[in-house]
C-alpha positions as a Markdown table, in Angstrom:
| # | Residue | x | y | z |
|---|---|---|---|---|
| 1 | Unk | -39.6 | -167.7 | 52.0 |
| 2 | Unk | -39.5 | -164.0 | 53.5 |
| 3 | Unk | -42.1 | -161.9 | 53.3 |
| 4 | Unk | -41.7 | -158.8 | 51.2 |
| 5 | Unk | -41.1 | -156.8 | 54.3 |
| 6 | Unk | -38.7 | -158.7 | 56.0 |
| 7 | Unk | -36.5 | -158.6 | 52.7 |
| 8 | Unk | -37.1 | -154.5 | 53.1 |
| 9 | Unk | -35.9 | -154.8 | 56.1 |
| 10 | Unk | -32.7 | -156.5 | 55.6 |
| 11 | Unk | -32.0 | -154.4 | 52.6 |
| 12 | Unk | -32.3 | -151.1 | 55.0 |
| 13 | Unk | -29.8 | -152.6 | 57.7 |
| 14 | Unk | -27.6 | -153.7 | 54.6 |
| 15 | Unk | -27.2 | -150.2 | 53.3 |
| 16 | Unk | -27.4 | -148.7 | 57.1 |
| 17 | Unk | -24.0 | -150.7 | 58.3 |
| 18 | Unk | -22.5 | -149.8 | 54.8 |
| 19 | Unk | -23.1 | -146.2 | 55.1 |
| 20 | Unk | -21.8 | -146.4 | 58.6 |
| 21 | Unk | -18.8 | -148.4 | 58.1 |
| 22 | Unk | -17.8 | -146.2 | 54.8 |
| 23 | Unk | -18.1 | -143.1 | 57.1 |
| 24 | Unk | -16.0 | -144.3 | 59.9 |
| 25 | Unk | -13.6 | -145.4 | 57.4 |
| 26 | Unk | -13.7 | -141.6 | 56.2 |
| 27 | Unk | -13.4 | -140.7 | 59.8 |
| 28 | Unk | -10.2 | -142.9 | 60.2 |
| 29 | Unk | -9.0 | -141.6 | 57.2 |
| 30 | Unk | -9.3 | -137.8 | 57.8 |
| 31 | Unk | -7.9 | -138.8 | 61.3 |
| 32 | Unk | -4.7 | -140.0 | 59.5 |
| 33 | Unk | -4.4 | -137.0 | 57.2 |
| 34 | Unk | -4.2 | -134.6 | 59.8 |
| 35 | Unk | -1.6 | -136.3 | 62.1 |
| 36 | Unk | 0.3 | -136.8 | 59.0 |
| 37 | Unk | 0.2 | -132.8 | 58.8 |
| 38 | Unk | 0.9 | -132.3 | 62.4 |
| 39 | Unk | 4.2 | -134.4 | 61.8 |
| 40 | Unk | 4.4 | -132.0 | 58.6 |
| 41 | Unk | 4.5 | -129.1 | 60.3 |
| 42 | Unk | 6.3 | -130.0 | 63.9 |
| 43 | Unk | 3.3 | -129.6 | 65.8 |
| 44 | Unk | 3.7 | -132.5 | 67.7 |
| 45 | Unk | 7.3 | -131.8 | 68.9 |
| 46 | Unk | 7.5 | -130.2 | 72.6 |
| 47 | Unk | 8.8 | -126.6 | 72.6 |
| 48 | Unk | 12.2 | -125.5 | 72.7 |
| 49 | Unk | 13.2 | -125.2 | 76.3 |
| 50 | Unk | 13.9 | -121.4 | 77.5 |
């Protein structure tokens, strides 16, 4: 059986690669949102030509 501390220590990394993977998802997320305002708004079309 684990010790005490090795439990601790799998609990931390647990919760560490949760945090991380919720805030990449965030990341991706706001990512998303903002191309889906640059389409919104035309800013990723080229300019007019002179």
């Amino acid at each position: 059986m684990p010790s005490p501390a090795e439990l601790t220590i799998l609990v931390l990394l647990i919760a560490v690669g949760v945090g991380l993977w919720t805030l990449l998802d965030r990341v991706g997320q706001v990512q998303r949102d903002v191309d889906a305002i640059k389409r919104k708004l035309g800013a990723d079309e080229p300019p007019p030509a002179a």
